[in-house]
N, C-alpha and C positions, 0 to 999 in steps of 0.2 A: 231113912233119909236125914236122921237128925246128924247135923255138924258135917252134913255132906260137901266136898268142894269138888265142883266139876269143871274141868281146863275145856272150853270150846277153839280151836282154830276158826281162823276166817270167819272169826264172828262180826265182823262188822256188815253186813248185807248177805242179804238173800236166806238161803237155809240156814246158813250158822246163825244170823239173827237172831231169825225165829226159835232156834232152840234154846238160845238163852232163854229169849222167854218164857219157854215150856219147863226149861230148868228154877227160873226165879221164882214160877208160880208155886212149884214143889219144898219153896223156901234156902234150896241151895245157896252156897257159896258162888261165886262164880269165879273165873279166872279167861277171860278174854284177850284172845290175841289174833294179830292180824298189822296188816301196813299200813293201816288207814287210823292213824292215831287219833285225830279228829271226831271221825265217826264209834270209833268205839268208848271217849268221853260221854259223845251226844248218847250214846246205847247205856254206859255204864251208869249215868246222871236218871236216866229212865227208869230204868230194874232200880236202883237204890230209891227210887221217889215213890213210885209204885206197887212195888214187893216189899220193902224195909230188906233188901239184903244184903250183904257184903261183896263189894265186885272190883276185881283187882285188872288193871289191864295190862297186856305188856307186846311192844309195836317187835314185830321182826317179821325178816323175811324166811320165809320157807324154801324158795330155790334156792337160798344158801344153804349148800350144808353144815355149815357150824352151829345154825338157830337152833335147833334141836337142843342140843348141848347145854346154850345157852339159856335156854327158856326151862328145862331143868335146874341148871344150878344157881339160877337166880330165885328159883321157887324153896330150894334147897337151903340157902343162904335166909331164906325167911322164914324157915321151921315150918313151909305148907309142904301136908302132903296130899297128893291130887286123887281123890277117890274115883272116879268119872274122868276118863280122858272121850272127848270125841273130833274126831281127825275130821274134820269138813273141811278144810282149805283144800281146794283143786280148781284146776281150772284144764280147758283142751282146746287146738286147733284147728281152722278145718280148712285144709286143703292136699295136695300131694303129699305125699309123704319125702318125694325124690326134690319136691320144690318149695317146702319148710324150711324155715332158718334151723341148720340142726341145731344150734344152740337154744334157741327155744322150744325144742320138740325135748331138750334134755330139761328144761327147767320143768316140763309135766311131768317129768319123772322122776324129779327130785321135789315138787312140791305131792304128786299124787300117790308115790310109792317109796322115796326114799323117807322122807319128812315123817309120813306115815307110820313107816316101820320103826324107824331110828325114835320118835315118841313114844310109841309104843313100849317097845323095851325097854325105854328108860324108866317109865312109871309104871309098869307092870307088873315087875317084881313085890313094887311096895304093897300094891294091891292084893295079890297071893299071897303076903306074909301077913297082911290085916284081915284075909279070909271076908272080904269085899269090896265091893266094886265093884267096876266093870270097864270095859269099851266099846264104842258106839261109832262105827264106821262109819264115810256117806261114799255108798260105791252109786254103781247107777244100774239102768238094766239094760246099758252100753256094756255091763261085764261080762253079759250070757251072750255074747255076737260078738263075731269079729267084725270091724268097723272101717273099711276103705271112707280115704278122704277124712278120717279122723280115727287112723290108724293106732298111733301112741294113745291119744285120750282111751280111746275102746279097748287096746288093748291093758292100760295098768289099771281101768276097771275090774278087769279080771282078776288081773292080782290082786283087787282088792279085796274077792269074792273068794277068792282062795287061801287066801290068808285066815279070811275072818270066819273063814266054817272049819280051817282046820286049828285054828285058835278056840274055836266054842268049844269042839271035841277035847283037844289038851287041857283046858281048862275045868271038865264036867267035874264037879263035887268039890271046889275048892273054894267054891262060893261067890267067884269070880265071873261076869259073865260077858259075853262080846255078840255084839247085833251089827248087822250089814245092812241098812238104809241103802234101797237100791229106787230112787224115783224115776219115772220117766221125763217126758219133758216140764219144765215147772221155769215159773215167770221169774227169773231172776237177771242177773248182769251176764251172766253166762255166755250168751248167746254173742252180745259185744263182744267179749274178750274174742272168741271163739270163730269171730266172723261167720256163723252158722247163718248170720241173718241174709246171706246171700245162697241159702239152699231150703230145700223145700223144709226144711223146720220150721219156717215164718208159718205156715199153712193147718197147720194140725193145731189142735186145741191144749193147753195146757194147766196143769195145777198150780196153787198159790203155795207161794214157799210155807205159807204156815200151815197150809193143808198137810205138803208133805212132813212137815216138821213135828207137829202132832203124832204124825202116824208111826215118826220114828220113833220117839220119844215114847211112847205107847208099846212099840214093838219092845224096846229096851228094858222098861221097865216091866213087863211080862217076859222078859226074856228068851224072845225069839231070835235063832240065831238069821233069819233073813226076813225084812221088810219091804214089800214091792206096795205104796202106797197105791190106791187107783183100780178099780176094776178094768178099764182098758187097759192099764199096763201089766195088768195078775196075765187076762187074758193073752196079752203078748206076749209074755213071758211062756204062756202053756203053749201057743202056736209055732214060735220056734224049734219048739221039742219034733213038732212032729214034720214037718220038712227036712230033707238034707242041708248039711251045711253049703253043700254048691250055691243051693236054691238060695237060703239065708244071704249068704256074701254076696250074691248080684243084686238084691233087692236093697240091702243097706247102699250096693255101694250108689246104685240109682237112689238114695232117699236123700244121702250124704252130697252128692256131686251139686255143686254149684250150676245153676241155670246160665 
């Protein structure tokens, strides 16, 4: 970990946060981005008081597709090269899928699958040719279900889950390593954006983002290519296996549906 730099998305609240801090305890670099330029001073002011570490922040948006780009070759243009990428910025909505703004059912897919990938491969490479590093996904265990009423969210979950175990495999021996942070429900803004708080989400019990954050962080750095933090969420994750998918999809889509 020595002279390590680790790029966090959506690090200003919630899971991203927290993983800075799991990253600044390890004496990391940091490299913080996200929209909320305010909050990620107040974060970056913290880890530097705290840790003694170096922490670079830089504001953009992720449903744009040019930030990608951007937030590369501004990193670029400062001679940093990013050992650690972890993709956490996503957000989802909940409601019909036929009664969503499509425009906003597209920006989940350009923060939670396009953003994702297009990061990905732009520091990927670097990381293959230094024969370390890695990537640190944050999917959900909305990736192993299909998801009515939060169709897009549940579905580029997926993708996230399929990406990131066929990236651990293309990657095996090159020193290079990628983990799928898959949490269940966990106390963050989420839910706001998401308007979840008008369906039976409000009712079930939840982890703290820094519980899940640990356990990512933990999973990564053991090098596991999937993390389901939570014994009830491991446990869900095995129950689905053994139902049909009919079965699955009626039950999400009654857990998901708005009262």
């Amino acid at each position: 970990m020595m002279n390590e730099t680790v790029l966090i998305t959506g690090a200003s609240s919630g899971i991203g946060l927290e993983l800075a801090k799991c990253f600044a305890a390890d004496k990391s670099s940091l490299i913080l981005v996200a929209r909320n330029t305010a909050a990620l001073e107040t974060l970056a002011a913290e880890l530097r008081r705290d840790h003694k570490v170096e922490v670079y922040i830089i504001s953009a948006d992720l449903t744009l597709p040019e930030s990608p780009q951007k937030i590369f070759d501004e990193l670029q243009g400062r001679g940093t090269a990013v050992d650690v990428l972890v993709n956490n910025a996503g957000f989802g909505l909940h409601g019909s899928f036929a009664e969503l703004p499509a425009d906003r059912q597209l920006e989940i897919i350009h923060v939670n699958v396009t953003g994702l990938v297009a990061l990905t491969r732009l520091f990927l490479p670097g990381m293959v040719q230094r024969r370390r590093g890695g990537v640190l996904n944050v999917g959900s265990v909305a990736g192993f279900v299909p998801g009515p009423y939060m169709a897009i969210y549940y579905a580029s979950k997926a993708f996230v889950q399929s990406f990131s175990d066929a990236l651990f495999e293309e990657l095996r021996g090159t020193g290079v390593s990628v983990t799928n942070l898959c949490p269940g429900p966990t106390e963050t803004n989420f839910s706001q954006t998401a308007r979840t708080y008008q369906s039976r989400t409000r009712q079930i019990s939840k982890m703290s983002a820094a519980e899940v954050a640990v356990a990512g962080h933990r999973a990564f750095r053991e090098n596991h290519p999937v993390s389901v933090p939570g014994a009830k969420n491991v446990l869900l994750v095995l129950l689905i296996k053994l139902f049909p998918r009919s079965t699955v999809r009626r039950i999400i889509g009654r857990y998901n549906k708005s009262k």
